[in-house]
MMTF fields as JSON, N, C-alpha, C and O atoms, coordinates in Angstrom:
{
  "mmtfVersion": "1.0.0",
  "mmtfProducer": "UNKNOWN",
  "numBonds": 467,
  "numAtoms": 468,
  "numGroups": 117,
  "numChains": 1,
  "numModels": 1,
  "chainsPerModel": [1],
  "groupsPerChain": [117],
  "chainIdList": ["A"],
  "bondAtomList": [4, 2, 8, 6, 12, 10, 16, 14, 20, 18, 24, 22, 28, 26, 32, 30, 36, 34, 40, 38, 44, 42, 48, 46, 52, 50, 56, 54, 60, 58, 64, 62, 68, 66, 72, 70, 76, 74, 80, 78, 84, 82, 88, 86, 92, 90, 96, 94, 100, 98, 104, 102, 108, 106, 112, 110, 116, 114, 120, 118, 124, 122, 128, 126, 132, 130, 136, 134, 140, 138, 144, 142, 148, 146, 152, 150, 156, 154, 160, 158, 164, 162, 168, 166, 172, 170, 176, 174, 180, 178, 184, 182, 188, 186, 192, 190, 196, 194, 200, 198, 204, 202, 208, 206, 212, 210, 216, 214, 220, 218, 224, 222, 228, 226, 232, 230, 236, 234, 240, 238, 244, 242, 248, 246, 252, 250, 256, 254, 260, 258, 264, 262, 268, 266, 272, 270, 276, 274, 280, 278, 284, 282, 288, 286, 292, 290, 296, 294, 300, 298, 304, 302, 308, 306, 312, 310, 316, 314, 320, 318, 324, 322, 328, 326, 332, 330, 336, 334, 340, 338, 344, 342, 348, 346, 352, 350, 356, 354, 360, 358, 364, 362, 368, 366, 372, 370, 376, 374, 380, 378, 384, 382, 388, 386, 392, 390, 396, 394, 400, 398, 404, 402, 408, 406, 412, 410, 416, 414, 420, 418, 424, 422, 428, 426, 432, 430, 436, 434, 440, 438, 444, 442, 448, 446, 452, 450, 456, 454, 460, 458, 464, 462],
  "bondOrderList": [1, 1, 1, 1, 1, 1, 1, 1, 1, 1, 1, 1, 1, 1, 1, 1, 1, 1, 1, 1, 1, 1, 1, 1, 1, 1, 1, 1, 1, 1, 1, 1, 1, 1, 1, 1, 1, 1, 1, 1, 1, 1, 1, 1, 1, 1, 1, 1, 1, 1, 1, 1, 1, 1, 1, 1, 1, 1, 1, 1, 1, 1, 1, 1, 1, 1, 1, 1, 1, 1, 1, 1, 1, 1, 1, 1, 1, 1, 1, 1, 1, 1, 1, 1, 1, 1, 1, 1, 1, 1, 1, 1, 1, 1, 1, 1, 1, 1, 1, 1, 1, 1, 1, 1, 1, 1, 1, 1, 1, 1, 1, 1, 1, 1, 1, 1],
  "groupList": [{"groupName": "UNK", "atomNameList": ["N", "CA", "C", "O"], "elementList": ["N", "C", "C", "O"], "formalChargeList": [0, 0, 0, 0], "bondAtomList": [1, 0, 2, 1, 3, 2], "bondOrderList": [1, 1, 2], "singleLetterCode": "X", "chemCompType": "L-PEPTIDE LINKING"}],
  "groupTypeList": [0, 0, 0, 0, 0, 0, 0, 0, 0, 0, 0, 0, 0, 0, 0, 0, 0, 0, 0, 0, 0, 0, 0, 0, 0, 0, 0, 0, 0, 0, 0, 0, 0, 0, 0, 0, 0, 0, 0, 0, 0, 0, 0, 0, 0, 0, 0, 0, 0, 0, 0, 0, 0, 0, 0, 0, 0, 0, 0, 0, 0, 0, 0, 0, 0, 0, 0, 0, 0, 0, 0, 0, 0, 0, 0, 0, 0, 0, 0, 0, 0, 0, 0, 0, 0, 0, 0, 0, 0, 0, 0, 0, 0, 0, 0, 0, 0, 0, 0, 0, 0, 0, 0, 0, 0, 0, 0, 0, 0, 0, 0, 0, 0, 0, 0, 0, 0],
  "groupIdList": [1, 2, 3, 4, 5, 6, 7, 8, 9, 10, 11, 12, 13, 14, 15, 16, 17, 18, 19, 20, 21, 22, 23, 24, 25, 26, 27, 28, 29, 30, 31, 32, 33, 34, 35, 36, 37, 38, 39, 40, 41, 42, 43, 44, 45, 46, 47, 48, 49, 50, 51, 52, 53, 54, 55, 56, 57, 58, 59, 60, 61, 62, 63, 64, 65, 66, 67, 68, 69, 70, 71, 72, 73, 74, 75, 76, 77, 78, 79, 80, 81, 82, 83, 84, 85, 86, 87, 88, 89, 90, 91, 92, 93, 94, 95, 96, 97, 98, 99, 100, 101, 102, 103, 104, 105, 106, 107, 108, 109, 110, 111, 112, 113, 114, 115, 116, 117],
  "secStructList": [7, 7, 2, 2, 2, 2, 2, 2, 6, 6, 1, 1, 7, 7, 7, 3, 3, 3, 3, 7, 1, 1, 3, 3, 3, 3, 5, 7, 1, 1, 7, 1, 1, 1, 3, 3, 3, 3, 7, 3, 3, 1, 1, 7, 7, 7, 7, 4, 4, 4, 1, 7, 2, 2, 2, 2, 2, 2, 2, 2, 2, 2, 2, 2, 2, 2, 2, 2, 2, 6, 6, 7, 6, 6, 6, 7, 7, 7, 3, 3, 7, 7, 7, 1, 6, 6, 6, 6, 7, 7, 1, 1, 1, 7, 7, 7, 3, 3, 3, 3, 1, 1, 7, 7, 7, 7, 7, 7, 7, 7, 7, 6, 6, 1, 7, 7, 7],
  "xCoordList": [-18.452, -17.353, -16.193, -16.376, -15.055, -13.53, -13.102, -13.759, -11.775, -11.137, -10.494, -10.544, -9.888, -9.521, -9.79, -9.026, -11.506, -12.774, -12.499, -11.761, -12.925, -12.626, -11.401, -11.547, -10.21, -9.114, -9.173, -9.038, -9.519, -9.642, -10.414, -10.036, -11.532, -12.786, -12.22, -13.005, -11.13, -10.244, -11.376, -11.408, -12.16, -13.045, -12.038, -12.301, -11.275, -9.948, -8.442, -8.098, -7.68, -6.259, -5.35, -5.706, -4.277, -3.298, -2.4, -2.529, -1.108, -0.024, 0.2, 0.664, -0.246, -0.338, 1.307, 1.847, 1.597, 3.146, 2.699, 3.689, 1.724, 1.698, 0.054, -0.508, -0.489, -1.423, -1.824, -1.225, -3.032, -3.198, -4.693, -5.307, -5.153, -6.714, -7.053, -8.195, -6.237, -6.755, -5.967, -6.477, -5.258, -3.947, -3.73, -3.43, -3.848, -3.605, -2.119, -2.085, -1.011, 0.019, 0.182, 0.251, 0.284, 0.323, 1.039, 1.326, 1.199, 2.405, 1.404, 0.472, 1.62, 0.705, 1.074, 2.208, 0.066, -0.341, 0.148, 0.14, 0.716, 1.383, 2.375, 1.991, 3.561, 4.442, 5.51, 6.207, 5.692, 6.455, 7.967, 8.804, 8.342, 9.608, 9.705, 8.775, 10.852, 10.923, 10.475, 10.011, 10.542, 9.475, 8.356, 8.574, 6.968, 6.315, 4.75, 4.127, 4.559, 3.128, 2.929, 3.564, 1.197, 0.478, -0.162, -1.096, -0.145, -1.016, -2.131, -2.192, -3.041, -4.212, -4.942, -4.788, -6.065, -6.7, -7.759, -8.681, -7.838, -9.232, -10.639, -11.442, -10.778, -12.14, -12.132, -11.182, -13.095, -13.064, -12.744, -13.031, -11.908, -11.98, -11.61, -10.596, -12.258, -12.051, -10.395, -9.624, -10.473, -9.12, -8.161, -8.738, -7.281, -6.59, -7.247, -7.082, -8.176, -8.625, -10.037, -10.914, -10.23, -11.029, -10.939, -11.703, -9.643, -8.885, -8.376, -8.216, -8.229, -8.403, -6.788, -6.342, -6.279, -4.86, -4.237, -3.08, -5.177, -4.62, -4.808, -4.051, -5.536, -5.494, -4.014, -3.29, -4.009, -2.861, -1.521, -0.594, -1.631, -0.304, -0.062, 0.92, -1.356, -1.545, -1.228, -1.015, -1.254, -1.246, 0.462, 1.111, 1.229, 2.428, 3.64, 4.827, 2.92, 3.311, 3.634, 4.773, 2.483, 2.461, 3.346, 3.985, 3.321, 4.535, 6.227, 7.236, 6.076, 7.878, 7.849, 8.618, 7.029, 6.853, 7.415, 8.14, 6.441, 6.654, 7.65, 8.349, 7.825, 9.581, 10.723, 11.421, 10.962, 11.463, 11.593, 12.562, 10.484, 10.273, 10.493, 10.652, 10.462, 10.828, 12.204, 12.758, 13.123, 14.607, 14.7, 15.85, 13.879, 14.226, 14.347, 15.248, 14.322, 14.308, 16.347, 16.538, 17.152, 18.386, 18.431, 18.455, 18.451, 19.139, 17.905, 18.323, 16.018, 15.494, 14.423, 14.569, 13.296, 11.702, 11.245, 11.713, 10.259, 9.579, 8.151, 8.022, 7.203, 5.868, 5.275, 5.48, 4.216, 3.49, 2.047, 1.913, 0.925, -0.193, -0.802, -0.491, -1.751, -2.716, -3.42, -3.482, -4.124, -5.638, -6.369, -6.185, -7.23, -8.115, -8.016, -6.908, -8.902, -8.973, -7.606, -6.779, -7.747, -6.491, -5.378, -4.915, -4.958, -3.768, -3.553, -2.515, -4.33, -4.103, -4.462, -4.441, -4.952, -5.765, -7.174, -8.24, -6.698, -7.637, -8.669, -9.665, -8.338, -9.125, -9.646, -8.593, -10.633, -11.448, -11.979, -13.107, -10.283, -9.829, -8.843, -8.519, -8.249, -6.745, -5.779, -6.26, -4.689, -3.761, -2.431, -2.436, -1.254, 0.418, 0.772, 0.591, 1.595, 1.947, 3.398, 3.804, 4.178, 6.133, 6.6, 6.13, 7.665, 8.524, 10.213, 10.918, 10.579, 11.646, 12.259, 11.742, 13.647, 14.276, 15.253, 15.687, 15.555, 16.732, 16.469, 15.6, 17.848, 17.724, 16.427, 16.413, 15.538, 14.556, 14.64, 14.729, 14.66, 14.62, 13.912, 13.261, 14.478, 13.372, 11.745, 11.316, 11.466, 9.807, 9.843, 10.095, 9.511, 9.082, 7.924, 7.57, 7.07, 6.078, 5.939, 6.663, 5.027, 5.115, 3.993, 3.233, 3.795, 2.4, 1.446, 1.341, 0.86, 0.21, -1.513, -2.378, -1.362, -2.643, -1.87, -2.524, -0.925, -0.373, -0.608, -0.222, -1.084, -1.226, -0.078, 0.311, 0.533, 1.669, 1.216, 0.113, 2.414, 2.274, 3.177, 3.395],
  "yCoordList": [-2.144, -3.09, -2.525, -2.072, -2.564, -1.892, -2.848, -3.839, -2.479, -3.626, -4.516, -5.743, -3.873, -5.116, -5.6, -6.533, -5.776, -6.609, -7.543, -8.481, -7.451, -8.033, -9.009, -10.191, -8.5, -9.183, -10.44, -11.655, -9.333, -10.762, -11.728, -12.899, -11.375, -12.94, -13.459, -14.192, -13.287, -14.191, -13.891, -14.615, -12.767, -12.589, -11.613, -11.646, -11.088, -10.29, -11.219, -11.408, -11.713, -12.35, -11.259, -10.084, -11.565, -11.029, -11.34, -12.464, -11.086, -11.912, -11.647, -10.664, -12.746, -12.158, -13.103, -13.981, -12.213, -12.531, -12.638, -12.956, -12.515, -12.881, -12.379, -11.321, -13.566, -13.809, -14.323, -15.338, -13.662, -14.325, -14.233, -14.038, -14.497, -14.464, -12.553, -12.096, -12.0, -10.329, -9.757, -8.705, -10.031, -9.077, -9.707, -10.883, -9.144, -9.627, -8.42, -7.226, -9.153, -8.329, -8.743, -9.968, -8.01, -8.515, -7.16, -6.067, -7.669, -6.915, -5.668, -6.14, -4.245, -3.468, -3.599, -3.752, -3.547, -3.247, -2.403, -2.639, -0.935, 0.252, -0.139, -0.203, -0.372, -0.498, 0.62, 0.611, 1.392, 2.725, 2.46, 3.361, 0.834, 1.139, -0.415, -0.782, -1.071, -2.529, -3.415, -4.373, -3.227, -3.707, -2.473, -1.275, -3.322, -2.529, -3.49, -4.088, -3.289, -4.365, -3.391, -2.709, -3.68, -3.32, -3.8, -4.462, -3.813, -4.536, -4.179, -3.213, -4.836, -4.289, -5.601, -6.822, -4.324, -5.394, -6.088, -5.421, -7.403, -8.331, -7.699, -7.741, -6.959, -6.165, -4.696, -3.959, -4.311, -2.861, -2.238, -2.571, -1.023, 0.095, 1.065, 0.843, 2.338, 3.129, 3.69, 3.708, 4.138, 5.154, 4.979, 4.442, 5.213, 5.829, 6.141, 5.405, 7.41, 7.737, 6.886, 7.32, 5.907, 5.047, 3.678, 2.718, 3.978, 2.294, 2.754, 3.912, 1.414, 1.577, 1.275, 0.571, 1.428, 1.799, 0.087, -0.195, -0.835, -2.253, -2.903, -3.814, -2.571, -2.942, -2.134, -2.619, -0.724, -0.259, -1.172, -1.63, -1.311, -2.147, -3.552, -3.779, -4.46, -5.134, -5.546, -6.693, -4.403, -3.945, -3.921, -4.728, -2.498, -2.522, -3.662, -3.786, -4.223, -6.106, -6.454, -6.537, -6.76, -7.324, -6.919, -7.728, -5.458, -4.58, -5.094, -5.378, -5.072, -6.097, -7.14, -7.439, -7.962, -8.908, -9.639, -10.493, -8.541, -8.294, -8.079, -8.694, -6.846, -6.747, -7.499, -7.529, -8.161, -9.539, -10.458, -10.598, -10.973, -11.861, -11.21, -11.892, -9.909, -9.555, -9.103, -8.569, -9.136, -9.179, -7.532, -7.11, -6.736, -5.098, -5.187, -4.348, -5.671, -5.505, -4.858, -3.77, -5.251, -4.467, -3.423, -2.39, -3.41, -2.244, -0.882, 0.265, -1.17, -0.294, -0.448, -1.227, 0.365, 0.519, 1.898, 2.6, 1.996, 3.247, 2.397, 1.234, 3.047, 2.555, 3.999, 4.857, 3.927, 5.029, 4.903, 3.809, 5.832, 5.576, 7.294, 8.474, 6.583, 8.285, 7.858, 6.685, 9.027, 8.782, 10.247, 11.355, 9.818, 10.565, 11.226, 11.313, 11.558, 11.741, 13.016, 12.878, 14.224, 15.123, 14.235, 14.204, 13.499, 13.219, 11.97, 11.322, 11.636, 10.429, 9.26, 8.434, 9.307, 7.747, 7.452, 8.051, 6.527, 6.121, 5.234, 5.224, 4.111, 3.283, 3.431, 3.361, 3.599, 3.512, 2.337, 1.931, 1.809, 0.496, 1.3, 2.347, 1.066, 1.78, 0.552, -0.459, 0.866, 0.457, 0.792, 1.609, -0.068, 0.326, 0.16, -0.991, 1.17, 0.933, 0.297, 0.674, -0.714, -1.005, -0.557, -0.763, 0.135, 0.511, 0.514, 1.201, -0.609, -0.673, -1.541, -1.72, -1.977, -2.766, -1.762, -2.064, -0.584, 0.3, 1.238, 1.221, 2.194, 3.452, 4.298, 4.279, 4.899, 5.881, 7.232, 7.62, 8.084, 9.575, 9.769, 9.064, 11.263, 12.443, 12.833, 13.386, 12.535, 13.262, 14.231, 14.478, 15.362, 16.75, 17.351, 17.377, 18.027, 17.673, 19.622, 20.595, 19.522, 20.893, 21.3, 20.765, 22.648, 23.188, 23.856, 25.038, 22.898, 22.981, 24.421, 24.702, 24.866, 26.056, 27.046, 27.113, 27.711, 28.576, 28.537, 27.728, 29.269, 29.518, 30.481, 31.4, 29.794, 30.016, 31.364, 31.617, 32.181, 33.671, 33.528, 34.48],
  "zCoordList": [-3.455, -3.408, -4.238, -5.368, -3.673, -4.244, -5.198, -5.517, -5.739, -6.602, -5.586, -5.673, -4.622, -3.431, -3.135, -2.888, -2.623, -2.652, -3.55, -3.25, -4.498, -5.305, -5.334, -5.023, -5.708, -5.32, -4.226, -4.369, -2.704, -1.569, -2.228, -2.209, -2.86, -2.861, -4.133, -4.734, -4.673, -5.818, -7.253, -8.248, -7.055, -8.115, -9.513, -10.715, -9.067, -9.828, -9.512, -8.345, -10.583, -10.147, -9.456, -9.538, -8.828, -8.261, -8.161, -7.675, -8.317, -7.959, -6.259, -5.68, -5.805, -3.689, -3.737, -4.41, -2.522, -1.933, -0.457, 0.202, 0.244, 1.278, 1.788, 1.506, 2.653, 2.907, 4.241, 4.596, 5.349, 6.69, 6.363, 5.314, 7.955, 7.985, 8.026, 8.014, 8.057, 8.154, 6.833, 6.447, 6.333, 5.733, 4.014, 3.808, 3.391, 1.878, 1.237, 1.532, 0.324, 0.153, -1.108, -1.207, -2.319, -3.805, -4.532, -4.044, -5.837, -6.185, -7.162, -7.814, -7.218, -8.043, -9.022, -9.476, -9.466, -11.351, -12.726, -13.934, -11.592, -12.09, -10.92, -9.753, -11.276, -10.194, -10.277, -11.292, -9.534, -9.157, -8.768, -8.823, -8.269, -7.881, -8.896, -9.614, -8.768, -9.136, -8.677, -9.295, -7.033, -6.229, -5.735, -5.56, -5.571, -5.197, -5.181, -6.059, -3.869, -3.273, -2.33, -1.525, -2.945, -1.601, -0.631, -1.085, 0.582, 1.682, 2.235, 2.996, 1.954, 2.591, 3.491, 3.521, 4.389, 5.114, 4.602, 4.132, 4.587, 4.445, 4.378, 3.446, 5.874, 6.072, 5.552, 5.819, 4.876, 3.921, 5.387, 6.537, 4.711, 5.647, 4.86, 4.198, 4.696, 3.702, 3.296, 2.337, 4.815, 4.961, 6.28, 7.226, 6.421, 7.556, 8.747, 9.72, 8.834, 9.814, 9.889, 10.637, 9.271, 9.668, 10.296, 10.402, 10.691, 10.529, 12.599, 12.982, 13.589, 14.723, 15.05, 14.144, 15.553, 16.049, 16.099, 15.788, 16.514, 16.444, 15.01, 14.675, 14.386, 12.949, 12.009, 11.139, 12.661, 11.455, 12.2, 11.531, 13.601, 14.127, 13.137, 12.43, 13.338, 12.712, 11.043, 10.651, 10.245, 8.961, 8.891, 8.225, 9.966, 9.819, 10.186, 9.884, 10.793, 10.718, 9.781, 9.323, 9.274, 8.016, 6.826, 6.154, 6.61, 5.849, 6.48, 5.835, 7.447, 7.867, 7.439, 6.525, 7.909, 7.246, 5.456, 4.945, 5.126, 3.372, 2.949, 2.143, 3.672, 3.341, 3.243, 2.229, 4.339, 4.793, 3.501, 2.754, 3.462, 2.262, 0.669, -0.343, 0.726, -0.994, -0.595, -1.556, 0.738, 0.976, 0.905, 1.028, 0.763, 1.36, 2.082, 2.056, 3.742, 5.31, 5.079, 5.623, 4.63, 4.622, 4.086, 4.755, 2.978, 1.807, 1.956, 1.801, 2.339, 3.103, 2.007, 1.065, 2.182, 1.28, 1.904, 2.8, 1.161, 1.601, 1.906, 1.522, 2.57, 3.029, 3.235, 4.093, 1.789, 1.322, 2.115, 2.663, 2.282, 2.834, 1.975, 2.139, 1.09, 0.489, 1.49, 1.861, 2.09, 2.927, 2.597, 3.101, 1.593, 1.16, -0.407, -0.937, -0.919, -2.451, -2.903, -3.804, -1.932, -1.981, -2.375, -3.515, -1.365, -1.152, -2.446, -2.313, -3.515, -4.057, -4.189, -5.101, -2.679, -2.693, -3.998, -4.142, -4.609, -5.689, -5.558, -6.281, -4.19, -4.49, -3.132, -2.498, -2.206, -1.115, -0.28, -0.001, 0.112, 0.536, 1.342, 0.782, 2.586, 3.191, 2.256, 1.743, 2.224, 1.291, 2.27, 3.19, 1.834, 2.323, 1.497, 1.099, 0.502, -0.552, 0.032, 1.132, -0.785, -0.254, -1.489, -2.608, -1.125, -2.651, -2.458, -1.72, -3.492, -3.029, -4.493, -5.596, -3.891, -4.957, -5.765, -6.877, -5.142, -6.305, -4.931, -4.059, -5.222, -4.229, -4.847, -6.078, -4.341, -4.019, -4.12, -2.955, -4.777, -4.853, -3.316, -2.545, -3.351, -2.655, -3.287, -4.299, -2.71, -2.912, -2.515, -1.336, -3.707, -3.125, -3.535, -4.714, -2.266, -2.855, -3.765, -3.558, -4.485, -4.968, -5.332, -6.139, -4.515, -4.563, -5.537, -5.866, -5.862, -7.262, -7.008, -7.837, -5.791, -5.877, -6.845, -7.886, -6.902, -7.257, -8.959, -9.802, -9.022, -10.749, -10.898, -10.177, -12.539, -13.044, -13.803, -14.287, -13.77, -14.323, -15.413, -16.163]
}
């Protein structure tokens, strides 16, 4: 059982901003932008490539949605997705990260194999 697990069965608090019978959206803990919630689905699903093409539709709904209601749908957000331990993902739940509320840098990413001489 994940911390999102958790979270859904109200066994961990959250501050949730939006809620259906599939979709839970609450604000993170370490928050990266001023705004910044993540959405996840109700039913575990590990990752990305575990998740079925009407659920991520479903999911990216829900992210407009969100948006909408925390008033980024104008001025714009980013909608992050780690899928898999490489890439970041920490918790083994699929996740949408929203980040928004101030303009947004560039992400670059930088290749950390290379040992420094």
């Amino acid at each position: 059982m994940t911390i999102f697990t958790k979270i859904i069965n109200h066994e961990i608090a959250a501050n949730r901003v939006y809620e259906d019978d599939f979709t839970l959206a609450f604000h993170d803990i370490d928050p990266q932008a001023p705004i910044h919630i993540l959405v996840i689905p109700k039913k575990e699903i590990a990752d990305l490539q575990s998740c079925d093409g009407e659920t991520v539709s479903y999911l990216l709904n829900a992210v407009q949605l969100v948006a909408k209601k925390m008033k980024l749908d104008e001025a714009g957000y980013r909608v992050v997705i780690n899928n898999g331990r490489d890439a970041g993902q920490e918790v083994e739940h699929l996740h949408f990260h929203i980040l928004g509320g101030t303009k947004l840098g560039h992400i670059h990413h930088q290749d950390r194999t290379k040992s420094a001489t």
